[in-house]
PDB file of N, CA, C and O in Angstrom:
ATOM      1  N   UNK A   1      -5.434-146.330 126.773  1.00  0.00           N
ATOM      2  CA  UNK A   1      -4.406-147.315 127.061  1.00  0.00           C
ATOM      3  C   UNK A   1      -4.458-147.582 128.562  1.00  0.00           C
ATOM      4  O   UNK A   1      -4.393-146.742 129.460  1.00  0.00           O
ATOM      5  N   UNK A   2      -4.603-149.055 128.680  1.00  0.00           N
ATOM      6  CA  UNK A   2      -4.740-149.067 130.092  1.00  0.00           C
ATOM      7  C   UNK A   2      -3.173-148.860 130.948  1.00  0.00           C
ATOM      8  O   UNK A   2      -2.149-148.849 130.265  1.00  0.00           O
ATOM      9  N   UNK A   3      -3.070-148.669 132.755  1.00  0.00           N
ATOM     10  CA  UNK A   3      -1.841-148.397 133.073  1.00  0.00           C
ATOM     11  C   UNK A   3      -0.717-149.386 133.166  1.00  0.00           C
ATOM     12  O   UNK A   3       0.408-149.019 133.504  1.00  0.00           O
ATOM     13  N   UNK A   4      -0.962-150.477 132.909  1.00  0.00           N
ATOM     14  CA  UNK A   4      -0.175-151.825 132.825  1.00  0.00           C
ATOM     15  C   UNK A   4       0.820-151.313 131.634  1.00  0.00           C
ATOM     16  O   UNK A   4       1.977-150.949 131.842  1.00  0.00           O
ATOM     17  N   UNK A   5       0.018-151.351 130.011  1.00  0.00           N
ATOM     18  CA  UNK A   5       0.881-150.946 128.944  1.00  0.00           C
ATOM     19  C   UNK A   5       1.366-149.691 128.771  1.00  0.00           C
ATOM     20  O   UNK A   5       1.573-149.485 127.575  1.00  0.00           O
ATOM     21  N   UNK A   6       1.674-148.627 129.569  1.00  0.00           N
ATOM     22  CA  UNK A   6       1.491-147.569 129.800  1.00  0.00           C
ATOM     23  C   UNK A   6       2.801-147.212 130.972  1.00  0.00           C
ATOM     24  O   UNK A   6       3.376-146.140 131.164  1.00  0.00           O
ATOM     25  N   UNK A   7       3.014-148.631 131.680  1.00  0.00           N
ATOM     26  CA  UNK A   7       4.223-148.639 132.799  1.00  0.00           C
ATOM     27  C   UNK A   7       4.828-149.128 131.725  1.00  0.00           C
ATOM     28  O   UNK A   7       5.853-148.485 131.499  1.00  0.00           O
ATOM     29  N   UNK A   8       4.637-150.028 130.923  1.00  0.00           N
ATOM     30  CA  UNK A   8       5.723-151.145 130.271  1.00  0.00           C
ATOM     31  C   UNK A   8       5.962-150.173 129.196  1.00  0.00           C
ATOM     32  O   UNK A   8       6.964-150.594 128.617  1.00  0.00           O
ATOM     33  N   UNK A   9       5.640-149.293 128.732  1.00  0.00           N
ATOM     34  CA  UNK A   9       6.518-148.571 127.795  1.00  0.00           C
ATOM     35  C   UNK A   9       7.022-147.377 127.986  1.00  0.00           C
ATOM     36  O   UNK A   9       7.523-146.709 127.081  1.00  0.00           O
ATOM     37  N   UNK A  10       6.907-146.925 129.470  1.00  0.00           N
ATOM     38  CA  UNK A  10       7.537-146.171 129.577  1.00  0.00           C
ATOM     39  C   UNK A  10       9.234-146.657 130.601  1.00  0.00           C
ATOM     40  O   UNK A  10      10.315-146.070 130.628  1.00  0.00           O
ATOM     41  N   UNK A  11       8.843-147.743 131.200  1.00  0.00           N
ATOM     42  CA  UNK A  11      10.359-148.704 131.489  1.00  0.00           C
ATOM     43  C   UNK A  11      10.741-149.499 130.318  1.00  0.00           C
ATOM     44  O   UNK A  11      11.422-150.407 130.797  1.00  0.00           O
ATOM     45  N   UNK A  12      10.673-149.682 128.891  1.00  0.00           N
ATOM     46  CA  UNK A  12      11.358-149.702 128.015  1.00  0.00           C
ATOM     47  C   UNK A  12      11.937-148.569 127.273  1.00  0.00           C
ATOM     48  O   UNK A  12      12.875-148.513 126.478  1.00  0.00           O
ATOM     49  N   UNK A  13      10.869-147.388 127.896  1.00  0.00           N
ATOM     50  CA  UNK A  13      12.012-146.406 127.003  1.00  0.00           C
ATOM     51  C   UNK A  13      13.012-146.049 127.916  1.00  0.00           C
ATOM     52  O   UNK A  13      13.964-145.398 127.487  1.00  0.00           O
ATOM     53  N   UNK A  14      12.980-146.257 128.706  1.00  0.00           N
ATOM     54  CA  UNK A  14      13.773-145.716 130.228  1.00  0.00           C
ATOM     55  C   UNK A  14      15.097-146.581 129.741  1.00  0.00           C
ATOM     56  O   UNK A  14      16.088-146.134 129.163  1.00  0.00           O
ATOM     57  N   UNK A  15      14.925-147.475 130.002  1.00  0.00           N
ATOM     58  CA  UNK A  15      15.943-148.876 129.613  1.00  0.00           C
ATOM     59  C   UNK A  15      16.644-148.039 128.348  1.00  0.00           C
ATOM     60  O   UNK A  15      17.803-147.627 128.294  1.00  0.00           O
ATOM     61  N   UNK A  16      15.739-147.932 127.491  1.00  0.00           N
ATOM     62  CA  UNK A  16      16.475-147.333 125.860  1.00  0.00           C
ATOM     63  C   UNK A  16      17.301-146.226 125.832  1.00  0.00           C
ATOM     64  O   UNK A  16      18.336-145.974 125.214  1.00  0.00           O
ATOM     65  N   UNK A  17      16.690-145.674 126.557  1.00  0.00           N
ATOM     66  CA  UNK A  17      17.425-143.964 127.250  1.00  0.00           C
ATOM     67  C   UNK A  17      18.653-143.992 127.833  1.00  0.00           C
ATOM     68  O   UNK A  17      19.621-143.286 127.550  1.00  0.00           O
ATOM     69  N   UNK A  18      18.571-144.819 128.637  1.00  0.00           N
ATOM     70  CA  UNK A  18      19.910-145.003 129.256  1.00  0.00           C
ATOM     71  C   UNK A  18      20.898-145.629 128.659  1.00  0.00           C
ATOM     72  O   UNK A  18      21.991-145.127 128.921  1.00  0.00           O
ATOM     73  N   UNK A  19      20.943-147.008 127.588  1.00  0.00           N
ATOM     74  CA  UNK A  19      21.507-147.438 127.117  1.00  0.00           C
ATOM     75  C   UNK A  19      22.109-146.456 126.027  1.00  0.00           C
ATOM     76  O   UNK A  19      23.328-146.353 125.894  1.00  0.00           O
ATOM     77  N   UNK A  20      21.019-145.586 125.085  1.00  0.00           N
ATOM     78  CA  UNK A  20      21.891-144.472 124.791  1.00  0.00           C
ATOM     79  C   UNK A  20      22.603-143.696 125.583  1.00  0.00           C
ATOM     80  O   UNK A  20      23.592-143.398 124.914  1.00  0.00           O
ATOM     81  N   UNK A  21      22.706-143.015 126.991  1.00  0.00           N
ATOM     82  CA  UNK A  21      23.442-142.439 127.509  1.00  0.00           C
ATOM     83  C   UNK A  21      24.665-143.229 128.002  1.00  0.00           C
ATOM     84  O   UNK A  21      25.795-142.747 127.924  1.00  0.00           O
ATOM     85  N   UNK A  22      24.473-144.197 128.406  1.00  0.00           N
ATOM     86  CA  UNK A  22      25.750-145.059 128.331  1.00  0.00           C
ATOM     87  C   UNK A  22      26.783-145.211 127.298  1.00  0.00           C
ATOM     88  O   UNK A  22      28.004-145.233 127.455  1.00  0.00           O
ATOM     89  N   UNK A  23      25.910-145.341 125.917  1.00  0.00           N
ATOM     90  CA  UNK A  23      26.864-145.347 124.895  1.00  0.00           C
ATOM     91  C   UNK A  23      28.076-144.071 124.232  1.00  0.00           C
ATOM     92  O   UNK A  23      29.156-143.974 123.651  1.00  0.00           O
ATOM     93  N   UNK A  24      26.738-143.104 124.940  1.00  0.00           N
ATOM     94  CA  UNK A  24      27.371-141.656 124.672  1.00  0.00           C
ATOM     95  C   UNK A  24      28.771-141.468 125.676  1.00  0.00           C
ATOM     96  O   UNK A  24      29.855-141.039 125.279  1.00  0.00           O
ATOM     97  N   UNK A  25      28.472-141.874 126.971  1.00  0.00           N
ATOM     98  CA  UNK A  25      29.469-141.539 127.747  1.00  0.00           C
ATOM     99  C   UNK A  25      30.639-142.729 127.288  1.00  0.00           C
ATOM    100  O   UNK A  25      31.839-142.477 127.175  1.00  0.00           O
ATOM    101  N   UNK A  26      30.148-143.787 127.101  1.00  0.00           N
ATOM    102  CA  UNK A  26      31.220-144.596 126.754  1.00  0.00           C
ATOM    103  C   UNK A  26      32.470-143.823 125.501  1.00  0.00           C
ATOM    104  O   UNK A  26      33.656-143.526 125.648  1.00  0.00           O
ATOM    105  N   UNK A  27      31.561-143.707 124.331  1.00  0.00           N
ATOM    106  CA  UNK A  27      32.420-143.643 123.156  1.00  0.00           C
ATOM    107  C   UNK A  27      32.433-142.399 122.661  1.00  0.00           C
ATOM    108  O   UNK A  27      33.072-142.234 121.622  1.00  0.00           O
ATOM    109  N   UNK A  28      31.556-140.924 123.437  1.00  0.00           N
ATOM    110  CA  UNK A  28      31.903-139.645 122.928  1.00  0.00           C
ATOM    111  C   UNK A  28      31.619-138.735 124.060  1.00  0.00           C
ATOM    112  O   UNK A  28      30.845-137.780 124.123  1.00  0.00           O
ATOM    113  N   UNK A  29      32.667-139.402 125.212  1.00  0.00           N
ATOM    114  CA  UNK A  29      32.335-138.641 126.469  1.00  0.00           C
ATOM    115  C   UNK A  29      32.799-137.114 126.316  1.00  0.00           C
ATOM    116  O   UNK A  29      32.222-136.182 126.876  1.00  0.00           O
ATOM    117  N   UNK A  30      34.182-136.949 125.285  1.00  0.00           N
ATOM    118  CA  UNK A  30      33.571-135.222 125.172  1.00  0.00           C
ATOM    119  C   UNK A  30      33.213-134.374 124.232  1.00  0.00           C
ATOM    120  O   UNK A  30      33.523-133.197 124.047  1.00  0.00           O
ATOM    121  N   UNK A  31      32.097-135.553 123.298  1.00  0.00           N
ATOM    122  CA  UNK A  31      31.749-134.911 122.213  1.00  0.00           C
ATOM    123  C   UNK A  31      30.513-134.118 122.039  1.00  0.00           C
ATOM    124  O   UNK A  31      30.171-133.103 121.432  1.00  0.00           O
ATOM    125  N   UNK A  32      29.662-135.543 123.300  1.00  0.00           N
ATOM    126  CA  UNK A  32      28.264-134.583 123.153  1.00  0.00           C
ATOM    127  C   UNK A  32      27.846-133.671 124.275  1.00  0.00           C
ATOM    128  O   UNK A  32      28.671-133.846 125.172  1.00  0.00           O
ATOM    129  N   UNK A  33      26.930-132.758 124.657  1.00  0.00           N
ATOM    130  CA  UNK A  33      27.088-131.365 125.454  1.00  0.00           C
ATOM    131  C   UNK A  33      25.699-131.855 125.093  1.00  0.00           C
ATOM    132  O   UNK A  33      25.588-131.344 123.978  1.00  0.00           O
ATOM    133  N   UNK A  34      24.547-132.523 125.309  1.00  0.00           N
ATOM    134  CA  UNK A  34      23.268-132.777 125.374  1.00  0.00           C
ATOM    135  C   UNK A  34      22.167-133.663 124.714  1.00  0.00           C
ATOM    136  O   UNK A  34      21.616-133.424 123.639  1.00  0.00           O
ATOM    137  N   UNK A  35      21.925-134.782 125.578  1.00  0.00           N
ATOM    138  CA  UNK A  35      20.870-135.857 125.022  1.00  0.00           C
ATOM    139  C   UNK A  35      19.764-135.258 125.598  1.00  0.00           C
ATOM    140  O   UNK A  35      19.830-134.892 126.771  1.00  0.00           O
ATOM    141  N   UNK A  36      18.312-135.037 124.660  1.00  0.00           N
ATOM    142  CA  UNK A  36      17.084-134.900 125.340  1.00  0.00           C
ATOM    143  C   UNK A  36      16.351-135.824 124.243  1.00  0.00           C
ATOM    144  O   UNK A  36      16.691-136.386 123.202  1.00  0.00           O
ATOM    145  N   UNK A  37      14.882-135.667 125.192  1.00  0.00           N
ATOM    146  CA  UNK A  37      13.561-136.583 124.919  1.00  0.00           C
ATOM    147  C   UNK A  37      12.695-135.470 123.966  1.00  0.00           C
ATOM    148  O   UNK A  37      12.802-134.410 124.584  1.00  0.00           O
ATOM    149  N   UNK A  38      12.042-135.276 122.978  1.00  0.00           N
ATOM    150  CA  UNK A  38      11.347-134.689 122.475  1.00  0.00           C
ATOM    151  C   UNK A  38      10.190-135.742 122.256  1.00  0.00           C
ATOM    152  O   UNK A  38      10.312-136.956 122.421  1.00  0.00           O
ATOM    153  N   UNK A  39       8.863-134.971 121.794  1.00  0.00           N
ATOM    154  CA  UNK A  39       7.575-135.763 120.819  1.00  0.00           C
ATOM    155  C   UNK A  39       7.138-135.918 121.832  1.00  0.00           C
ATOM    156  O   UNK A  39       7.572-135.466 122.891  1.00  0.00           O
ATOM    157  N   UNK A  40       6.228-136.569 121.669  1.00  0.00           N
ATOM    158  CA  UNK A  40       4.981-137.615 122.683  1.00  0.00           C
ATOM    159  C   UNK A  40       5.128-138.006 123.420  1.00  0.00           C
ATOM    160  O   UNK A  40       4.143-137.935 124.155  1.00  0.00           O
ATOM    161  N   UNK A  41       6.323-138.765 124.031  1.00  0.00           N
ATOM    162  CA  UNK A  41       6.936-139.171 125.438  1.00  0.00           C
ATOM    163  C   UNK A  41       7.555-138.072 125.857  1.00  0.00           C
ATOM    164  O   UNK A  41       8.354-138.483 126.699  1.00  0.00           O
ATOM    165  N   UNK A  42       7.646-137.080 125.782  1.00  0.00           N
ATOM    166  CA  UNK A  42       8.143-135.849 126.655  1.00  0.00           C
ATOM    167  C   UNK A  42       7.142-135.309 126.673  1.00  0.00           C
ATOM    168  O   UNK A  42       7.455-134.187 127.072  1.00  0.00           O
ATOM    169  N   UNK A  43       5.707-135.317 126.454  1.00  0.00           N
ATOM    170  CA  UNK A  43       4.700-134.808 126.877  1.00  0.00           C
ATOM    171  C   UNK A  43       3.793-135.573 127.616  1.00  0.00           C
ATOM    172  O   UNK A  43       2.706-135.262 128.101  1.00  0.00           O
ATOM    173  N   UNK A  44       4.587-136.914 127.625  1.00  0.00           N
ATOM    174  CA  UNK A  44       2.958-137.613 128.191  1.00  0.00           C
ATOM    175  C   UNK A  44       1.918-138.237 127.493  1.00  0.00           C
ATOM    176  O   UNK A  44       1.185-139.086 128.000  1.00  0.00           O
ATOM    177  N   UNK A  45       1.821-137.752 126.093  1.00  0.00           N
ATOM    178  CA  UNK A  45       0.789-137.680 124.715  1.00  0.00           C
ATOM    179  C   UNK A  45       1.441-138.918 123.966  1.00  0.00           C
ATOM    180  O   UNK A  45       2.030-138.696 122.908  1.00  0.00           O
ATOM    181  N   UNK A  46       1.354-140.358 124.518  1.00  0.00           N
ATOM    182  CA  UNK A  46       1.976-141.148 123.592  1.00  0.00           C
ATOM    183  C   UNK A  46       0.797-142.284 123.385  1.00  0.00           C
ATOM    184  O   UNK A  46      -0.354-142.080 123.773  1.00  0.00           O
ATOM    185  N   UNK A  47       1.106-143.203 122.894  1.00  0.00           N
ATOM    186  CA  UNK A  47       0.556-144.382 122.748  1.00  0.00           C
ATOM    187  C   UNK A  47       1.005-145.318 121.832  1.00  0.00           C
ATOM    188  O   UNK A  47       1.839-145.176 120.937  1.00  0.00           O
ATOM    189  N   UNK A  48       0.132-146.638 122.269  1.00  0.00           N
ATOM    190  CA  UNK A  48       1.004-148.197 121.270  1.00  0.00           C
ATOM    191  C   UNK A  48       2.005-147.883 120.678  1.00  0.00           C
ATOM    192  O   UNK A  48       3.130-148.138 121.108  1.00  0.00           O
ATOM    193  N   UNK A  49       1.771-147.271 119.581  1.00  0.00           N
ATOM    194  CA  UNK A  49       2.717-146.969 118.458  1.00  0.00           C
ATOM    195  C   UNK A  49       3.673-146.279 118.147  1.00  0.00           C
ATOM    196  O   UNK A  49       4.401-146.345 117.157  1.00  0.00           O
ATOM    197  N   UNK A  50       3.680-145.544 119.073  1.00  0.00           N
ATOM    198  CA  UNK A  50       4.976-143.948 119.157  1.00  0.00           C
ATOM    199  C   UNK A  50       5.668-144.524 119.082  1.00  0.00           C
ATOM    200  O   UNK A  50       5.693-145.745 119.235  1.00  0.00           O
ATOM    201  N   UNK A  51       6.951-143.365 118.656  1.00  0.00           N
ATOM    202  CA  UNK A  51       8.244-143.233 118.500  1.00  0.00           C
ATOM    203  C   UNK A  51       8.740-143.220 119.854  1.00  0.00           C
ATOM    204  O   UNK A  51       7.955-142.912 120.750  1.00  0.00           O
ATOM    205  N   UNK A  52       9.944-143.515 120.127  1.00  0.00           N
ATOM    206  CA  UNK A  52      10.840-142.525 120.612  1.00  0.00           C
ATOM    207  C   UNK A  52      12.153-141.799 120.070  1.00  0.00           C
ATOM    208  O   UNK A  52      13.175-142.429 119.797  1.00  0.00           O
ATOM    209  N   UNK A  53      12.030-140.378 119.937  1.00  0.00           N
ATOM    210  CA  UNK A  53      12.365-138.865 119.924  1.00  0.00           C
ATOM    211  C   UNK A  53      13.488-138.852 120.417  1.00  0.00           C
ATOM    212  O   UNK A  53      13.125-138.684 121.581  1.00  0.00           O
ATOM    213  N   UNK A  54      14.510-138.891 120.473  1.00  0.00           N
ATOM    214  CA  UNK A  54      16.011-138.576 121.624  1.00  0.00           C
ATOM    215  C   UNK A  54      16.486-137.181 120.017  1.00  0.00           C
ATOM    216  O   UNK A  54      16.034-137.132 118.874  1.00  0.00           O
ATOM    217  N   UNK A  55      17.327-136.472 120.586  1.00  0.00           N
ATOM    218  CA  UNK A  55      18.034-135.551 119.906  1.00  0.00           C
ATOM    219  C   UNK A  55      19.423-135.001 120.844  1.00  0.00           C
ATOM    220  O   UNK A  55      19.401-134.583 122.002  1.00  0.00           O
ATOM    221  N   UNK A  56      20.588-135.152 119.949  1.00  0.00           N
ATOM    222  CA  UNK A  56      21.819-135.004 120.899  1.00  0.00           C
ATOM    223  C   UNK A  56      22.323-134.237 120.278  1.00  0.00           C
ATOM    224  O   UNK A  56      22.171-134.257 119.056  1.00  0.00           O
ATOM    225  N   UNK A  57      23.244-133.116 121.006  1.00  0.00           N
ATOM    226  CA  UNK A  57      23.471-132.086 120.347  1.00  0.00           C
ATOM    227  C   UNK A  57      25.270-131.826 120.615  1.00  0.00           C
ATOM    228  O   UNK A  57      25.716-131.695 121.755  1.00  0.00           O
ATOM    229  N   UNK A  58      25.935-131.794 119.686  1.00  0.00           N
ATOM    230  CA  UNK A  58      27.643-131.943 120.047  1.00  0.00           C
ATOM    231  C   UNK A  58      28.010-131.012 120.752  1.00  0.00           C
ATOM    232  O   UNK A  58      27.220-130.081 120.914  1.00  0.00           O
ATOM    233  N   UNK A  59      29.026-130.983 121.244  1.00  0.00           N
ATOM    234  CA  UNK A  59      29.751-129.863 122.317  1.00  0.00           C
ATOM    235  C   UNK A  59      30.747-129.040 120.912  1.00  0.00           C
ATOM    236  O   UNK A  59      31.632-129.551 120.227  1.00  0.00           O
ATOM    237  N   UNK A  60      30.437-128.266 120.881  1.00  0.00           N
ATOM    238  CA  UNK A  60      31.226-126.847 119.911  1.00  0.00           C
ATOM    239  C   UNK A  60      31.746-126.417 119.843  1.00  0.00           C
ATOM    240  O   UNK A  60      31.866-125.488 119.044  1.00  0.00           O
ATOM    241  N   UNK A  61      33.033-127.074 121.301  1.00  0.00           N
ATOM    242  CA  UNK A  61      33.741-126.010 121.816  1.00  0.00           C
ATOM    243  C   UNK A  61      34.870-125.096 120.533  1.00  0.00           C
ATOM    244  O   UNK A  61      35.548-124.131 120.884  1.00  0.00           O
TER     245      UNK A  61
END
C-alpha cells in the first residue's frame, strides 16, 4: 500500500475515533472507564480492507 492511502486511512480512523470518544463523553460520561483500538490498526498490520476494532469497557463501580 502506497503512503498516500496509508495517511488517508489512518486520518479517517482518527476522525472515527474521536467521534466515538466524543459520543462517549457526550452521552455516557460516567459510564464508560475505557475506549481502546485493537486488530490491525493497533498494530500497524492493516490494509484496504480492514476493520476498525474499538472495544469499550463500562465503569463497574
Amino acid at each position: 500500500m502506497n503512503e498516500i492511502i496509508q495517511k488517508k486511512l489512518l486520518d479517517k480512523n482518527e476522525l472515527l475515533i474521536n467521534m466515538v470518544i466524543e459520543r462517549a463523553r457526550r452521552d455516557f460520561l460516567d459510564d464508560i472507564a475505557i475506549i481502546g483500538l485493537t486488530g490491525s490498526f493497533s498494530i500497524g498490520d492493516f490494509h484496504v480492507k480492514s476493520d476498525l476494532d474499538l472495544f469499550i469497557i463500562n465503569n463497574t463501580e
